[in-house]
Every structure is written in C-alpha cells, then in structure tokens.
N, C-alpha and C positions, 0 to 999 in steps of 0.2 A: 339340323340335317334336313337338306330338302329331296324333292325324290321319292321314291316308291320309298317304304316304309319296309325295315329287314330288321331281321333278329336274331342272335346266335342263341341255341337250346344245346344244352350236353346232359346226357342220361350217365348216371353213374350207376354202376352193377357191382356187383359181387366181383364178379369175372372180367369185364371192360369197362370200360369208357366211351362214347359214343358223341361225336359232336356234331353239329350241323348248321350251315345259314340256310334259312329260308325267307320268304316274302308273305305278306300277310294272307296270300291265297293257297300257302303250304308248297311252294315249289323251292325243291332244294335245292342250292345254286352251288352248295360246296360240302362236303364233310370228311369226317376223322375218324378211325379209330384206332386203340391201344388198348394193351390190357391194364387191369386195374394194382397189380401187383399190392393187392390192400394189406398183406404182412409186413409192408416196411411202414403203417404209419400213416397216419391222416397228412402230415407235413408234405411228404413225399409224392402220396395220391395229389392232392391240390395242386403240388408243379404241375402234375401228370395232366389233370382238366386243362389248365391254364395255357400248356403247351399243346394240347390235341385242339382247343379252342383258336388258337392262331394257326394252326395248321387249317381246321374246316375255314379258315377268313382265308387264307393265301389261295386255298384252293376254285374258293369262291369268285377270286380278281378283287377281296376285299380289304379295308383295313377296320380298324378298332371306330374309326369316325364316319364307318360306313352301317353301323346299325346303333340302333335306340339303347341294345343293354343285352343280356344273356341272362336264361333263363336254364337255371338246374333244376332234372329232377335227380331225387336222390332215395337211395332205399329207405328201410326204417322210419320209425315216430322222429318227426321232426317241427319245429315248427315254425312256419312260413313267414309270421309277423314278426320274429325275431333273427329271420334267415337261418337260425340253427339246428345243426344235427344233432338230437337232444341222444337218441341212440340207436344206432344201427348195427343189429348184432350179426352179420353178413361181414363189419368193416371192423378189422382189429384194432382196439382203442378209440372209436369214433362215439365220445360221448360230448354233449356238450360242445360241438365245434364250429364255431360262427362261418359257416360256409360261404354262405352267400355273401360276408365282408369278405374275407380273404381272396374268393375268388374275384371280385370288384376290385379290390387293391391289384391283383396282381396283372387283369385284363387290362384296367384302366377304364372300364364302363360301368354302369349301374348294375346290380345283381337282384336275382329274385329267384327265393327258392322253395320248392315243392316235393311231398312225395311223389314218389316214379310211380306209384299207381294210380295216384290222383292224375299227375299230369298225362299219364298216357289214357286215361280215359277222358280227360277234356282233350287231346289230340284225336281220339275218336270222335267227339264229339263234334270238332268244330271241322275237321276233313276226313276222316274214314266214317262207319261201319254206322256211325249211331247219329249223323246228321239229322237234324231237325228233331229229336226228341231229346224230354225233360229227366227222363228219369234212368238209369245206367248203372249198375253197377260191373264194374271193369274189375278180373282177377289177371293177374299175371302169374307166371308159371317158368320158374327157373332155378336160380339157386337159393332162392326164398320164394316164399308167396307173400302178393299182398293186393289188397283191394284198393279201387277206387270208387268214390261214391259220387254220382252227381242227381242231386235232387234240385226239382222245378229248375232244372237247369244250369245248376249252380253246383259247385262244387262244396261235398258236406267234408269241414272238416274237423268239428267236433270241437268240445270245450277249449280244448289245446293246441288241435291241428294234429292229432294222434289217431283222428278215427280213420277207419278203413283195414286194419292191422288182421286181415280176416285168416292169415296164414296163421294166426295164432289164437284161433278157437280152437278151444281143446274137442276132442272127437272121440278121443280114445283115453283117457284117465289112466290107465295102465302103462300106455305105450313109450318108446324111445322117447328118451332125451331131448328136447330141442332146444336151439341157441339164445333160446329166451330164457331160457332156465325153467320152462317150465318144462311137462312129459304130452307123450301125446295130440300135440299141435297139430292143426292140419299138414304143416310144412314141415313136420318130421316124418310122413306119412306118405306124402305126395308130393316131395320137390324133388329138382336133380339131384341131390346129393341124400335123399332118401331112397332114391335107384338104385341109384352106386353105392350104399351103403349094405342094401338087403341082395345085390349083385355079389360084391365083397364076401356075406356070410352064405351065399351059391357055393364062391368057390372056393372057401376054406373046404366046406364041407362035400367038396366033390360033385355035387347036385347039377353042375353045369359045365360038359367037358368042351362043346363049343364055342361057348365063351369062353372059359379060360385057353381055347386056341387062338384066338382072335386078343382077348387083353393080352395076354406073352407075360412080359412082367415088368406092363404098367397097371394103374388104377382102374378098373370099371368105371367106364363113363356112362350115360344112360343111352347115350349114340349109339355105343359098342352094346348094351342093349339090347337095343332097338336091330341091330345086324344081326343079333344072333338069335334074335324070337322070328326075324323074317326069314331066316334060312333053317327056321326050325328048332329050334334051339326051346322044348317045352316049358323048362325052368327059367327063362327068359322070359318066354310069353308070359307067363303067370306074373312074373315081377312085377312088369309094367300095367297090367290088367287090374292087379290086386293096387297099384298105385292110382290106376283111375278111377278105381269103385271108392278108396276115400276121399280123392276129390268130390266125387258123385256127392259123398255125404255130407261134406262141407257146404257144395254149391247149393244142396237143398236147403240147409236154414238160411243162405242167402237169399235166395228165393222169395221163401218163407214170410221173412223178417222186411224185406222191402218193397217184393210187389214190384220188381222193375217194366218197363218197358224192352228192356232190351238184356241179358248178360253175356257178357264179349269174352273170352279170353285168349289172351295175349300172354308174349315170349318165348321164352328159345322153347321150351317144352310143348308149344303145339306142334314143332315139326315131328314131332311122335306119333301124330296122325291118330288115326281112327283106334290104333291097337289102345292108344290112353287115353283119348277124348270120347271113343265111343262110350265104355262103362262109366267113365261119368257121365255125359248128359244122358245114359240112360237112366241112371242110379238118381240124377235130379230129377227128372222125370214123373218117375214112379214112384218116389217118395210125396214130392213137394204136393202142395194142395193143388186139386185141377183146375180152380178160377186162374190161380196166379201164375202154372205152365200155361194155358191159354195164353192169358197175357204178354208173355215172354216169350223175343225170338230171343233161343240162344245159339252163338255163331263165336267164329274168331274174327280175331281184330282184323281189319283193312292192313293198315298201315304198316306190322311188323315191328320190325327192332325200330324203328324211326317214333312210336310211338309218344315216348316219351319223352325224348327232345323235341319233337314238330308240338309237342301238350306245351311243356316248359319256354318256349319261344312265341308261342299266343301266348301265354298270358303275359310277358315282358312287356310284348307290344303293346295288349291291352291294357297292364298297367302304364305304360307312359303314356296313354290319352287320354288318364284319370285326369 
C-alpha cells in the first residue's frame, strides 16, 4: 500500500460496537456505530464488528486495500499475543475466543487485538489528554470498569496480558455480587449497571417517586439518574454520589500503587459530570498519599468514546512497521 498510512480500530463494549478509519495523526476520515447485542453469542457479535468495520471503510471512500490491518479493543482479560478473548464477563459466552483471527478472516486484513482500557489509554497517549508522558494510568467507566496501564511509556500488560482488570479489586468484602463471580468489586459498586441496580431497589422501595415518574415502566438507566438528581430527586442524588465515593476508593489505591503522572478517565459514565466525578476525585484526593496527588493531574479523557478504537488503530500501524 502506498500513500498516507490508515488503519481501522473498532472498540467493542458491552452495549456497542464502535468502528473507525483514521490516519496515523488520529484524524478520522470514517466511522460506525451499532449495538453489541452480546446475548445472541460471540458468532453473531463478530459479524456485527465485521459489518460496522466495512461500514466506517465505505464511509471513509475506503476499501479493505486501503489500510495496513484493524485494530480491536475489546473488554475483559484477554490476551493480545495470542489475539484471544480468554474472558469477558460483560460478553455472554465470550471465553477463549480467537478474536483477532476471526475478525482477520472475515475483514480480509491483518488483525491485532487489545484490552479497551489498555488501548484507550495509548489512544490518550499518543493523541489526547496524556501526550508526551510516560506513566498513565487510564480507568474507564461504564458498563464495566477497567484500567489501562502505561509505564515508561509502554503499555504494562502483565504476565498474561491480564493486567489492568482494576474494576475488579475488591473494596468492599461484603458487597454485591459481581460478574466475575467475585463480591464487592469496584465495578459492582461504581459501574452503570450498579446505578441502575441500587436505582432499581429506590423504586421497589418507594424511596424515589421522580424517578419512578421518569423510568414509567422501563429499567433505570443511570441517565435517567442523573435527570432525576438534577431536577431534585434526593434518592437520586445520593445514588450517584454514593457511586462516586467508591470510585474515589478504588482510584486511591491506584494512585497509591503507581505513582502516575497523569489518571484519565474515560467513558460513557463521565457524562455524569461532577455529581459522580466530584466525590471521587475528592475521595482520591484525601485519601491517597500527598507526594503521589502532587504528582498526579487527574482529568477526563480528551478523546471520548473514540478512545479506544483511535488506541486499537496506532498500535495496528505501529505494528506493521515492526
């Protein structure tokens, strides 16, 4: 291929699928989205990539002969040298599933695949928030949590390609259930659907009558939420509050434990603003040690939902000029 050098990145979620071409300076010339519909099955998800992937190319004026390869991120412990989804407990049945082949067979280009916290922290790193420094650690905030690590500029990812999984330090020993099978995770405490979970048991119990005028009789989202702690809604407020003070507690042994230069976070759960982002980084704040807050701007990500495919799409490229 000769020409500017391009890459297709697709972030896989819980909830979406997100695809994109970009150019090795991060400008995006095309993208895709759909939802992940991840109860029918890894088989069925993978069309889904495959088909939003030729969608961000058509949209782009591109074809399959017009970039180097695609680059996925993907939720959950996976690991990158073997392109497999070892387990993603967000994605029903997704254990052990050679991603990064299948999705290659079905594009017809090279594949390369990454955790979606990892790669959306090298997508900050190499065009948002965290340009020019070595050390990062990246949380994202949605329908799971999970960390990305980058040290001396590199991305850590541990014996396996497993590290980072920071939504599953336990915080609370006692606490809910989470999809790991363990109790107490950070991300049965502070994800979306730990909103809408402790939303849920609001309005069984009556404790929130504007909310339940706003949900009718669909599910609490944490959007719906977030609507009814701003029009006042005090059982509301508290939900979301009490969900950022145990992020707060999480991001402290982050902190802690690495000493960043920078902690970012990112996804759909920052547009919850200050009501769930303030008691966390207060709560990291005041706990963490005062060398290592010094040390640390922490801010949200630049980049957005783009994070993690504009991450997954440098490193394509950058692998094919190994």
């Amino acid at each position: 291929m000769s020409g500017p050098r391009r890459a297709a990145g697709v972030d896989l979620g819980g909830t979406k699928i997100h695809s994109l071409v970009t150019t090795e300076e991060g400008r995006v010339l095309g993208e895709d989205r759909c939802l992940t519909q991840a109860w029918e099955g890894p088989d069925a998800v993978i069309g889904r990539i495959v088909s939003s992937l030729r969608r961000a190319l058509e949209a782009a004026g591109l074809t399959t002969q017009d970039i180097v390869g695609v680059g996925i991120s993907s939720p959950g412990p996976c690991d990158p040298v073997r392109g497999v989804v070892t387990n993603a407990p967000n994605l029903l049945g997704w254990h052990e599933v050679p991603l990064a082949r299948l999705v290659s067979e079905g594009l017809g280009v090279p594949a390369l695949l990454e955790n979606d916290a990892n790669a959306a922290a090298y997508g900050e790193l190499r065009f948002g928030a965290c340009r020019g420094l070595l050390h990062i650690v990246y949380v994202t905030l949605g329908t799971g949590i999970g960390g990305g690590l980058i040290i001396d500029g590199r991305i850590y990812e541990g014996a396996s390609g497993a590290a980072g999984e920071v939504g599953h330090i336990v915080i609370d020993e006692d606490g809910p259930p989470c999809n790991c099978g363990s109790r107490g995770c950070l991300e049965a405490l502070a994800s979306g659907p730990a909103i809408a979970r402790e939303a849920a048991a609001a309005l069984e119990a009556g404790r929130s009558p504007l909310l339940a005028e706003l949900v009718g009789k669909e599910q609490p989202t944490p959007e719906l939420v977030l609507q009814a702690a701003v029009q006042g809604d005090a059982t509301a407020r508290e939900i979301i509050e009490r969900a950022g003070y145990h992020l707060g507690v999480g991001l402290t042994g982050l902190l802690n434990c690495f000493n960043p230069q920078a902690l970012i976070l990112g996804g759909g759960l920052v547009g919850l603003g200050d009501l769930y982002l303030g008691p966390a980084v207060r709560t990291a704040r005041e706990r963490a040690f005062a060398q290592i807050v010094a040390d640390a701007t922490i801010t949200t990500a630049e980049l957005g939902e783009r994070a993690g495919a504009l991450g997954a799409a440098a490193l394509v490229m950058e692998n094919a000029i190994r």
